[in-house]
C-alpha positions, -999 to +999 in steps of 0.1 A: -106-123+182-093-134+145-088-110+126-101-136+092-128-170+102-122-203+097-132-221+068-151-241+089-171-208+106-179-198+072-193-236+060-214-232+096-223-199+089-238-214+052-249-240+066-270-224+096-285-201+069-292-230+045-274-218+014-253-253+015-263-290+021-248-306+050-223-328+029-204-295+020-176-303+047-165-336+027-168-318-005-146-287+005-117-309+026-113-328-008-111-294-030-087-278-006-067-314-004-063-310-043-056-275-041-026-282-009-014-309-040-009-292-067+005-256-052+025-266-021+041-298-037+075-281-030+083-269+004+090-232+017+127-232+017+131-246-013+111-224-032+135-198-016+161-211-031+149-216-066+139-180-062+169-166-053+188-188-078+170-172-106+179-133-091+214-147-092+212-161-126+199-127-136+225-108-119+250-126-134+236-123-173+235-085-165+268-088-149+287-102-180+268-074-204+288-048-180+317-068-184+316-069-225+311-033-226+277-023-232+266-005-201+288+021-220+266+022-255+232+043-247+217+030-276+223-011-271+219-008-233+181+006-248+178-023-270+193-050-243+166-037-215+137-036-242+148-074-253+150-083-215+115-070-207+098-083-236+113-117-234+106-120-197+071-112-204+063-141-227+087-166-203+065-158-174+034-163-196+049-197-210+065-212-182+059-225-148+078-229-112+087-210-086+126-208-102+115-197-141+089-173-122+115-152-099+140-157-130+112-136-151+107-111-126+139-105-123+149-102-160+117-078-163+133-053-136+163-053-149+150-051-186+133-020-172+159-004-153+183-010-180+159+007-204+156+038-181+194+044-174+197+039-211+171+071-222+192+089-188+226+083-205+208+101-238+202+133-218+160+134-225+152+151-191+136+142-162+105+144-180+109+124-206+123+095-183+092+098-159+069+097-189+087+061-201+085+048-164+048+057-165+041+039-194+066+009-190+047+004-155+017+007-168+023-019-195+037-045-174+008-042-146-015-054-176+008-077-191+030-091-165+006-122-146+029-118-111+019-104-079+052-091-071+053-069-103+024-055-097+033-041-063+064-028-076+047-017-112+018+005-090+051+020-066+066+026-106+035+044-111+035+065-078+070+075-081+073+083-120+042+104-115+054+125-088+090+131-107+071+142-132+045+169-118+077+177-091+096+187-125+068+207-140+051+218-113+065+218-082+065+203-047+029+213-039+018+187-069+033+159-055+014+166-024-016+167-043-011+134-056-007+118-028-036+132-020-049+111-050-029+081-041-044+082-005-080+083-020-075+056-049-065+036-015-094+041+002-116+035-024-098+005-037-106-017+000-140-002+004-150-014-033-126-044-027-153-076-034-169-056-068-133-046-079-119-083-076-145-094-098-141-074-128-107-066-150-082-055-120-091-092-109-057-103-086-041-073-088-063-050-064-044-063-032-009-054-043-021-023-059-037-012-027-006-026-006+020-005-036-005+026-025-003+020+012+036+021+009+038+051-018+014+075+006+032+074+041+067+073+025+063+100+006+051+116+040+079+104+055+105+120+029+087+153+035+095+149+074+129+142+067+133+167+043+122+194+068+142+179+096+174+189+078+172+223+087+149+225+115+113+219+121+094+244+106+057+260+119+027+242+106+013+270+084+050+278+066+059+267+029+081+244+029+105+235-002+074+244-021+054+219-006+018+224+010+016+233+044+013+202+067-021+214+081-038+216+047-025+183+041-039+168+079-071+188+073-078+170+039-065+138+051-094+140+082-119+145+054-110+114+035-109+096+066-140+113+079-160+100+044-141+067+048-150+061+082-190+068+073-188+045+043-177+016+066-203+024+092-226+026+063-216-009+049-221-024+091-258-007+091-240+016+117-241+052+098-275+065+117-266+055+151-254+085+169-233+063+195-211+055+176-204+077+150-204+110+171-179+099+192-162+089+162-161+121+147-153+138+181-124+118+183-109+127+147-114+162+151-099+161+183-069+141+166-067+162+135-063+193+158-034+176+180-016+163+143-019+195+119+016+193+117+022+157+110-002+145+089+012+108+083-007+096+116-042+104+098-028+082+069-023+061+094-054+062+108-067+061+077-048+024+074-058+012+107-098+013+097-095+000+066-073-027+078-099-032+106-126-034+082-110-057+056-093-078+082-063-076+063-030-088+088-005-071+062-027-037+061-029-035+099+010-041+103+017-011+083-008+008+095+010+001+133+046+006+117+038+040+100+022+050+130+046+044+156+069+061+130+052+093+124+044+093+163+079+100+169+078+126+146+049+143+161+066+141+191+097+157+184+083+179+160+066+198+195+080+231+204+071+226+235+090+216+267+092+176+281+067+183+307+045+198+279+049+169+256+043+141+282+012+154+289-002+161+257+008+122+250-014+116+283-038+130+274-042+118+241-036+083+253-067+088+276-087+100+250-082+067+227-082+043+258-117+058+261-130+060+225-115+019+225-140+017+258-173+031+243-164+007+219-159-029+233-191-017+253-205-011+224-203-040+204-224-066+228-251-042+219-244-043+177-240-081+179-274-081+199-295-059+177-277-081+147-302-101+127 
């Protein structure tokens, strides 16, 4: 089954209902012929290479300021990345073409990395370098019109945030922000249509695909952090972190209301076949998973991927999962005989949760008006 329909499904679809007149095939293969016209005039490739001509360009500009001496002044390496933001702003703004579009991005980042070793070569602080990230990202993901920057501006976001309350707080406020991060996530694809319509406009997708990034790796660097000296228990500190099971347990939760609000949006949230079994199967996950709490994120990723038939969402969702799996697997102190049973068995228990449902779903489209 696809995953997104066919134009032509959802012209059908209009026109079964009667919202459209039955001309609206003619009228929509001319727009989308005008539309192919003006954006794809130039092929893939060589888009590619207009694109990473201008990253070379850049690289090159940057690469004779190094030579002339100025990675070595603190104050004109602040003054060369400011210039090199600002200006790339207005030359995205003002121009057009795949080439003067990767040529702004890339001056932007470097502007912006040149700005931030610049404040480090003063000797501010951590603090006072995450502070100037935070705002600079913030900044360019209302000023800079580019999809790429604003994945990379929202992962600016994520990270200069979490330096930040690591350095005042501690490790247990990172966690906690992910915590945010995972939520903002959710809520982002669930309110998806409303959102694209008002002032986040284009940038909702990236900023929930920078999110879906930001949560599991930061996960991830927590595994690997505790994997340098041994697996710890699930309920132990660790590094001044949270402990992994009041991590999985509040991660359930957010999937738990997730998972209702997109039964709720189907009609689905008072039928007790399926949400019961649902629930059961959460629980039951959430209890196998205390100590790894990335599959739950993503779990989390896989149903809101489902729901928003989003390809991109669903392949992350499937590549964090696979990873965090073999964390969870070796994170067991248990022996092999243990382990491959436990994997049985909660392989048996999603083959039959994925049953109730495919039976399940002749039923929904049936009772569908």
């Amino acid at each position: 089954m696809a995953l997104r329909p066919t134009i032509q499904d959802v012209l059908t679809g209009l026109k079964a209902e009667g919202h459209v007149d039955a001309e609206v095939d003619a009228r929509a293969r001319t727009t989308l012929e005008v539309r192919q016209k003006a954006q794809g005039a130039s092929p893939w490739y060589v888009k590619a290479l207009s694109g990473g001509g201008a990253w070379l360009s850049a690289v090159l500009l940057l690469s004779f300021f190094a030579c002339v001496g100025l990675w070595k002044e603190e104050v004109a390496l602040l003054g060369l990345g400011l210039a090199l933001a600002v200006g790339a702003v207005f030359l995205r703004r003002a121009t057009r073409g795949p080439f003067m579009e990767q040529l702004a991005l890339a001056l932007c980042m470097a502007g912006v990395g040149a700005f931030l070793v610049g404040l480090g070569e003063l000797d501010l602080g951590t603090v006072a370098i995450s502070l100037a990230g935070v705002v600079a990202s913030l900044v360019l993901l209302a000023v800079f019109p580019d999809v790429i920057l604003y994945f990379l501006a929202t992962v600016g976001v994520c990270a200069s945030v979490g330096a930040l309350v690591l350095e005042v707080v501690g490790g247990a406020a990172v966690d906690l922000w992910m915590l945010v991060c995972a939520a903002a996530l959710s809520g982002l694809l669930l309110h998806e249509s409303q959102l694209r319509r008002g002032p986040l406009g284009a940038r909702v997708g990236p900023i929930a695909f920078a999110l879906a990034c930001a949560v599991p790796g930061w996960l991830l660097f927590r595994n690997w952090e505790a994997s340098q000296e041994g697996f710890h228990y699930v309920f132990r500190f660790e590094s001044g972190f949270l402990p992994s099971a009041y991590l999985s347990i509040a991660l359930a939760l957010l999937a738990l209301w997730t998972g209702w609000r997109v039964l709720r949006e189907l009609g689905l949230a008072n039928d007790k076949r399926i949400w019961i079994p649902a629930v059961c199967a959460l629980v039951l996950l959430t209890l196998m998973t205390l100590s790894t709490p990335g599959v739950l994120v993503a779990v989390l990723m896989l149903t809101l991927g489902f729901h928003r038939r989003s390809r991109v969402m669903l392949g992350l969702a499937v590549a964090f999962l696979l990873t965090f799996g073999a964390y969870y697997y070796y994170d067991l102190r248990i022996t092999l005989l243990a382990k491959a049973l436990a994997l049985l068995g909660s392989g048996l228990v999603l083959l039959g949760v994925r049953q109730f449902f495919l039976r399940r779903q002749p039923a929904v489209l049936a009772e569908a008006p």
